[in-house]
N, C-alpha and C positions, 0 to 999 in steps of 0.2 A: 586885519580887515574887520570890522564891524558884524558882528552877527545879531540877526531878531530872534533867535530861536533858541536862547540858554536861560535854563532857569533859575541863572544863580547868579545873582546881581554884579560878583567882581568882576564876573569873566566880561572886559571887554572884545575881547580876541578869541577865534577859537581856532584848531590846528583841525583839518576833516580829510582822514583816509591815507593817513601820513606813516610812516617803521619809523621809528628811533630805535637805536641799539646805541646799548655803553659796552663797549665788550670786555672781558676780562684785561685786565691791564693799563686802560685807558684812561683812569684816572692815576695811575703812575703811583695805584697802592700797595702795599705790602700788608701784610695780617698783623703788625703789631700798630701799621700806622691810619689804619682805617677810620678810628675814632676822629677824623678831622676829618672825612669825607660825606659829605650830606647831599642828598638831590633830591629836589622837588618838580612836579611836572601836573601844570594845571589847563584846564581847560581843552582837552581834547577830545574827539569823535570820532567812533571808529577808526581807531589810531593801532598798530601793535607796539608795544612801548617795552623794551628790554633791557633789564637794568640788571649785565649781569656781571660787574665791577663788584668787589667789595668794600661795604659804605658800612656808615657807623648808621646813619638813619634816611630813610625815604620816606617822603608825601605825596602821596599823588590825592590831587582833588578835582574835583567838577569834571569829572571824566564821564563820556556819555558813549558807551556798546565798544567797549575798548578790550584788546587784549592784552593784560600787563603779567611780566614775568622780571620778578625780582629774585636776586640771593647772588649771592651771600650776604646776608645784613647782618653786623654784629649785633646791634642794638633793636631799635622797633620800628615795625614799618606801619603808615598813618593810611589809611581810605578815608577821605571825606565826600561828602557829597558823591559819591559814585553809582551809578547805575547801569545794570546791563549787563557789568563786564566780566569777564573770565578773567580769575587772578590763578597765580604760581606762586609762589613765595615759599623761601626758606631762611628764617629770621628767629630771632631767641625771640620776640613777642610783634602779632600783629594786632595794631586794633582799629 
């Protein structure tokens, strides 16, 4: 659905006051085979967003008063464009 209220031009859609949960197991990884497990998650608002699968890399962008909690990330996990939000993370680098 259409939002006026993002201030970040791609987000045509935004997700408002929504949980997502990846829970451990769910992407059906193992610790040697992670490297091939990637998730991105954009454009949400006051969302709690749980990513707690292990992934080789996560992004999450244009996220607005969101609570996000990630790990295990092998690799690096991405904030763009975010404000507000209360992050978790457990990752060899975030940035």
């Amino acid at each position: 659905r259409p939002s006026q209220n993002l201030a970040h031009p791609c987000c045509k859609t935004s997700q408002t006051g929504r949980t997502y949960l990846k829970p451990p197991g769910s992407c059906k990884s193992k610790w040697r085979a992670a490297y091939e497990i990637a998730v991105q998650v954009e454009c949400c608002e006051e969302c709690d967003i749980f990513i707690l699968d292990v992934t080789a890399q996560v992004q999450i962008a244009n996220c607005k008063s969101c609570r996000v909690v990630v790990g295990p990330c092998e690799g690096s996990v991405f904030f763009l464009d975010c404000v507000d939000c209360t992050i978790s993370v457990i990752a060899r680098q975030v940035r």
